[in-house]
C-alpha positions in Angstrom: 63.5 90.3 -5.9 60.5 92.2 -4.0 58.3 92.5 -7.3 58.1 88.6 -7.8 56.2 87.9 -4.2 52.5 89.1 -6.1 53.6 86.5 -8.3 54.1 83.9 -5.9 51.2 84.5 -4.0 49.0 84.4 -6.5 50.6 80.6 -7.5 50.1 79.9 -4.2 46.4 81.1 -4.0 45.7 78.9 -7.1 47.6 75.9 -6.0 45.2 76.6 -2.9 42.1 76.9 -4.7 43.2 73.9 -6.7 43.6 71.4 -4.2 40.7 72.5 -2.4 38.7 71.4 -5.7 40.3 68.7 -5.9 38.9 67.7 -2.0 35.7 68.3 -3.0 35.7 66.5 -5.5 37.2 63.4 -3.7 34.6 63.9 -1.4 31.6 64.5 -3.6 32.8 61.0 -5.1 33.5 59.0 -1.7 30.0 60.3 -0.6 28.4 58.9 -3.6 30.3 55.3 -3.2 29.4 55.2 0.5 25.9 56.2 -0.3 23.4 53.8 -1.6 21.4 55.9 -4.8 18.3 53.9 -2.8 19.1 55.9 0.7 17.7 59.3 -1.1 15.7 60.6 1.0 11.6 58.9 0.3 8.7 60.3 0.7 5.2 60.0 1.1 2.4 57.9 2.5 3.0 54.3 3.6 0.1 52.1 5.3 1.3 49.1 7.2 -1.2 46.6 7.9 -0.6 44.9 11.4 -2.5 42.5 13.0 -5.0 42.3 15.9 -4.8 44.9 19.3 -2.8 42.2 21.3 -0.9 40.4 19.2 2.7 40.7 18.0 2.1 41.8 14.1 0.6 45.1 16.0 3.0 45.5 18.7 5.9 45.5 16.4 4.3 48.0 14.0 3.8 50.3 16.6 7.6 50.2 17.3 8.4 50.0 13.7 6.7 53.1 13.0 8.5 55.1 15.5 11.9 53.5 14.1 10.8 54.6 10.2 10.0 58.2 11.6 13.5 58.5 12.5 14.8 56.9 9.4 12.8 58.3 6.5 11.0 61.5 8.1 9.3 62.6 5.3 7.3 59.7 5.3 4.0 59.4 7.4 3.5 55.9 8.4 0.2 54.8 8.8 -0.8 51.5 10.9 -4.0 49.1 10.2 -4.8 46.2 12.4 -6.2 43.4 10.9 -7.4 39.4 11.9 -4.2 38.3 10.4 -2.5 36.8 7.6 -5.0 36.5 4.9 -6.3 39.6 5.5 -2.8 41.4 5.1 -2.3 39.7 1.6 -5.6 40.9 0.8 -4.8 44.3 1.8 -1.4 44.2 0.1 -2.4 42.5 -2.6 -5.5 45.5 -3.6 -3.3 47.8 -3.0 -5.1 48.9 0.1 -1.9 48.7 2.2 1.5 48.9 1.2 3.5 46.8 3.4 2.6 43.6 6.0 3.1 40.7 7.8 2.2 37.2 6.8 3.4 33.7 7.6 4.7 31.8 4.6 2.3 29.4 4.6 -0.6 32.1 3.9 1.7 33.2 1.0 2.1 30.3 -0.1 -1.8 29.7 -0.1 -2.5 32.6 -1.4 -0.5 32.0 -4.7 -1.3 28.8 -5.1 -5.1 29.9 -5.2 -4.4 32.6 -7.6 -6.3 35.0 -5.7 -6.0 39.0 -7.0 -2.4 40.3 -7.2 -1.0 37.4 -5.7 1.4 37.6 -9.0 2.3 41.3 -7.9 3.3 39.8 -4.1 6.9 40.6 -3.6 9.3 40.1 0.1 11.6 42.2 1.7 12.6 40.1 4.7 12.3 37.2 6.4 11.5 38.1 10.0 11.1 35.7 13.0 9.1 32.2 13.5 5.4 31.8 14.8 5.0 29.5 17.0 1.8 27.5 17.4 0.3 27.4 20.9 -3.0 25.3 22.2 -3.4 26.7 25.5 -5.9 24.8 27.9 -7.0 25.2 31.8 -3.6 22.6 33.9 -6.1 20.5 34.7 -7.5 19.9 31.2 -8.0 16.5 30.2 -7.0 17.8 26.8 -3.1 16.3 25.7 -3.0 16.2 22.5 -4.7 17.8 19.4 -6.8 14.6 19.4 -7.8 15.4 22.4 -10.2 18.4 21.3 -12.9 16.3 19.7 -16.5 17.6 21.4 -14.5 20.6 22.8 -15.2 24.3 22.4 -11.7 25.8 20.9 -11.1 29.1 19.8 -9.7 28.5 16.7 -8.5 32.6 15.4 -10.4 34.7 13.3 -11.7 34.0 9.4 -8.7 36.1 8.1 -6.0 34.6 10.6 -3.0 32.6 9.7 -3.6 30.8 13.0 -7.0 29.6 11.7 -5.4 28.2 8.5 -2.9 26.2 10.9 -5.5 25.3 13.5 -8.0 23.8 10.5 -5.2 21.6 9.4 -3.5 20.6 12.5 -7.3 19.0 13.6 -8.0 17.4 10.1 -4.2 15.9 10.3 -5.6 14.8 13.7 -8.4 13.3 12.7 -10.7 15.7 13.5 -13.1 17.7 11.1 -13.0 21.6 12.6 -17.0 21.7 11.2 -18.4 18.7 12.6 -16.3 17.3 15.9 -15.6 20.6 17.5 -17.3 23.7 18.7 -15.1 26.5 17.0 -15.3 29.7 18.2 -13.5 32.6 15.5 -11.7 34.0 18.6 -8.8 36.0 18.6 -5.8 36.6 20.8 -7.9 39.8 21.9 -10.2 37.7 23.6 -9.5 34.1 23.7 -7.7 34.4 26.8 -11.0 35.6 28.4 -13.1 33.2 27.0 -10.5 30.4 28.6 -9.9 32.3 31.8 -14.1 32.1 32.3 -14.5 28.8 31.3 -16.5 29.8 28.2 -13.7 28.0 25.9 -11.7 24.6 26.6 -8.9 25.9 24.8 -7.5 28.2 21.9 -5.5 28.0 19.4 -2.6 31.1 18.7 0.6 31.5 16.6 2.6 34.0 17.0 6.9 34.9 18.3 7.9 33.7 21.6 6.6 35.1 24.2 3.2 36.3 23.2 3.1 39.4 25.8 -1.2 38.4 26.0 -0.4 34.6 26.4 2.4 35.4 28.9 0.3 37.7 31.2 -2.7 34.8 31.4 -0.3 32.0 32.0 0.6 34.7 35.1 -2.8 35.5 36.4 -4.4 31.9 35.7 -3.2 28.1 35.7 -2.6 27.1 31.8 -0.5 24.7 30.1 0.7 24.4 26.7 -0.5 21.3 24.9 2.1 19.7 22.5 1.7 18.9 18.9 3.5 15.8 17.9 5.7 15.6 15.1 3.6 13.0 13.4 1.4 15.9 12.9 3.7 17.9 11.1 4.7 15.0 9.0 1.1 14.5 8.2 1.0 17.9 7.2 3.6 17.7 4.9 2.5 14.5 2.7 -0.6 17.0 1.8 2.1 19.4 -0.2 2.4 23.1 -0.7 1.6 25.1 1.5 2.2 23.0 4.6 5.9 22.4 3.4 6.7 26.0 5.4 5.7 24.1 9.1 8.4 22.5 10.7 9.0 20.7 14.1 10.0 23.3 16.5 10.4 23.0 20.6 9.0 26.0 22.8 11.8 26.5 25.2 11.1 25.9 28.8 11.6 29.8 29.7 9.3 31.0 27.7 6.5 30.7 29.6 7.5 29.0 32.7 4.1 29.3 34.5 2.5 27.8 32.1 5.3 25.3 31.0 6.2 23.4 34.3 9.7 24.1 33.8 9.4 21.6 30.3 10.1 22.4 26.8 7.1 21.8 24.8 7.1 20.4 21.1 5.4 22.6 18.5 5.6 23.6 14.5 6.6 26.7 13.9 6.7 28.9 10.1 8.5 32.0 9.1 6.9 35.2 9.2 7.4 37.3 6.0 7.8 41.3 5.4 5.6 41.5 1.7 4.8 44.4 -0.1 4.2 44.3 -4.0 5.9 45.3 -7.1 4.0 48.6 -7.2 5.9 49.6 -4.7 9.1 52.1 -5.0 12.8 51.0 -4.9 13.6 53.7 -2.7 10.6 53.7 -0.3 11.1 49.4 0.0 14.7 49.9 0.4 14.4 52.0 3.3 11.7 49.9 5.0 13.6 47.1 5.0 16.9 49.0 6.1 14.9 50.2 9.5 13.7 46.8 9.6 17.4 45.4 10.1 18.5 48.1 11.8 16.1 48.7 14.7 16.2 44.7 15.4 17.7 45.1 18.9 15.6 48.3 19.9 12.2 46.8 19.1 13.9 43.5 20.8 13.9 45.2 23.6 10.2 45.0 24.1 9.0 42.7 21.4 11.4 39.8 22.1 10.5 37.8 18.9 11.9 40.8 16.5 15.2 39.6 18.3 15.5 37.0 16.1 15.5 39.0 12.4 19.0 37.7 11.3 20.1 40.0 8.3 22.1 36.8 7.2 18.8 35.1 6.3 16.6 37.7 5.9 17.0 37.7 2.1 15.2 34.5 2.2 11.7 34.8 1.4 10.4 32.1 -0.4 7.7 31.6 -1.8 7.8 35.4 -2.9 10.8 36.7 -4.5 12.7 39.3 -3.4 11.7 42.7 -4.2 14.7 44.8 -6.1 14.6 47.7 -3.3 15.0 45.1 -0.4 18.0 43.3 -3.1 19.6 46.9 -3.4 20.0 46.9 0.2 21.2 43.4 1.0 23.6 44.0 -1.8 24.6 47.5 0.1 25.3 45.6 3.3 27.2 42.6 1.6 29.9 42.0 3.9 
């Protein structure tokens, strides 16, 4: 009986070596069903195009970065500010950046116009709301957007989406932004200020709730919000395309207390937009919009408007349509 143990063994090795084949290659294929072919590792050079020093576009991208340098490290992320909106398409659009910000309604404007590569425009994700804010001195005469006629207003600068909004909450008003106003192309880097040394009545700015810069002046300086009447966005509305993307919208009372008397304030509000074009890789957009999702409740943390990217409707981002690399990874996540 001794000589048949070699034989043995050596079935026993290749049952062994067999099953552990066999493990591997169990694994090899639940590794490939649990991974995405889009999560391969990208690389390269991305430029994000943000918005100005102090607003909320620039503040996310900073923490954005940092979240993509974790997730795809063998991409260098490269931040732009910008005035705004239209500039972003612009920069998008040329080619000159590869990924943004805009509001809906400059999208939406920008298409319609046919400007360059606005056929190429595609979205990744629908991110949070902008919510318009005309801030004035409390003890402004100003109440309503009527109100500013003969005023000096900062109304954002040329390539802002708050200076599309502005323009057409005044002419929905009744008032023509060239002729019955003094309007100033300033910023959220230095509107406050302008206000805060009586060198502007008010200012208009859109952006998430709370604006960090309109937060720290309502602290340091007696402001109220001025609110914009529904009629005004209904107003809006009968003119078509692009306005359809405003809608009625209330600031909460909390979000600026100082500066809100403990009072919600009515406002319109549109979706901001995560755009990039079809040049752009399936791989690279996939895992741009993945750290997007994912690093929601970090950034939240500090930019309390990135709170509200909800991957349920995130997917939504009309008027562009959706850019296969940012449909891969909806798809992937598909409860």
């Amino acid at each position: 009986m001794l000589p048949a143990l070699p034989v043995l063994s050596r079935l026993g090795r290749r049952r062994a070596l067999q099953g552990a084949a066999a493990a591997l290659v169990v694994l090899g294929l639940l590794l490939w069903w649990l991974l995405p072919l889009g999560q391969s590792s990208p690389s390269g050079k991305l430029t994000l195009s943000t918005g100005s020093h102090s607003g909320v576009y620039q503040r996310y991208g900073v923490l954005l970065k940092d979240a993509l340098a974790r997730d795809m490290p063998d991409v260098a992320i490269d931040l732009r500010t910008s005035e705004g909106s239209q500039q972003n398409l612009e920069r998008v659009a040329s080619g000159e950046a590869d990924f943004t910000i805009a509001t809906a309604d400059a999208v939406a404007k920008y298409k319609r116009e046919g400007l360059p590569g606005a056929a190429r425009l595609r979205g990744c994700a629908r991110l949070y709301d902008d919510y318009v804010q005309l801030v004035v001195p409390r003890d402004s005469p100003v109440r309503s957007v009527a109100d500013l006629r003969g005023k000096v207003v900062g109304v954002g600068q040329d390539g802002s989406g708050i200076r599309l909004v502005a323009d057409r909450l005044m002419r929905a008003a009744g008032i023509d932004p060239g002729k019955d106003i003094t309007a100033l192309p300033s910023g959220i880097n230095v509107a406050p200020g302008q206000l805060e040394k009586g060198r502007i009545d008010a200012f208009f700015w859109s952006g998430g709730l709370p604006t960090n810069t309109v937060q720290k002046l309502s602290e340091r300086f007696p402001v109220r919000l001025v609110a914009v009447e529904p009629e005004l966005v209904s107003k809006l509305h009968a003119s078509g395309d692009p306005t359809s993307y405003y809608r009625s919208a209330v600031m909460p009372a909390d979000a600026y207390p100082q500066a809100q008397g403990g009072l919600p304030v009515e406002t319109i509000a549109v979706a901001n937009l995560l755009v990039t074009t079809d040049r752009m890789s399936a791989a690279q957009t996939e895992g741009f919009t993945r750290t997007v999702i994912r690093s929601r409740d970090r950034i939240g943390n500090t930019v309390h408007p990135a709170q509200l990217v909800d991957l349920r409707t995130a997917l939504y981002t009309d008027p562009l349509p959706l850019h296969e690399g940012a449909r891969h990874y909806y798809r992937s996540v598909k409860p």
